[in-house]
N, C-alpha and C positions, 0 to 999 in steps of 0.2 A: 504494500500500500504506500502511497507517495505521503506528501508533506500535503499536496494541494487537494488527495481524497480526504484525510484526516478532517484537513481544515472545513470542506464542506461538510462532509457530515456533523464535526463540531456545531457548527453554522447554524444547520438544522432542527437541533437542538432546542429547547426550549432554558433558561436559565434556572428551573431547577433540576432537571436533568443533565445539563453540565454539570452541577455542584455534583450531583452523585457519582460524574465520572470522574472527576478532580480525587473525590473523596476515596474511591475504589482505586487510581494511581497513586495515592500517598499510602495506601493500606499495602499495595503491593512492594512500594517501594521501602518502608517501614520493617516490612517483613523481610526482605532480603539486607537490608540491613541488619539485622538482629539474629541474622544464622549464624549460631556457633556451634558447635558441639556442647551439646546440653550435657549435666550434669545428671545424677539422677533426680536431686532434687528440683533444678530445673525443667523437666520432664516433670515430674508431680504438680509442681506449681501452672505451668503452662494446663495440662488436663483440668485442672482447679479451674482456672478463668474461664475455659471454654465450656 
């Protein structure tokens, strides 16, 4: 997908439907930040939240 499909479909978009996609790219981005090799108790904690 190009720069200029993205951009249109963004376009398309309604403004609270971008918000949710803004919001669903920072959870993405979020989470891949945050990958390490879990601990165990990390791993319990994490199942805890979810």
């Amino acid at each position: 997908m190009t720069t200029e499909q993205l951009l249109d479909k963004w376009q398309a978009l309604d403004p609270d439907e971008q918000e949710k996609v803004l919001a669903f790219i920072d959870a993405l981005y979020h989470q891949k930040q945050t990958r390490k090799p879990a601990s165990s108790l990390g791993k319990k904690l994490r199942k805890i939240r979810q």
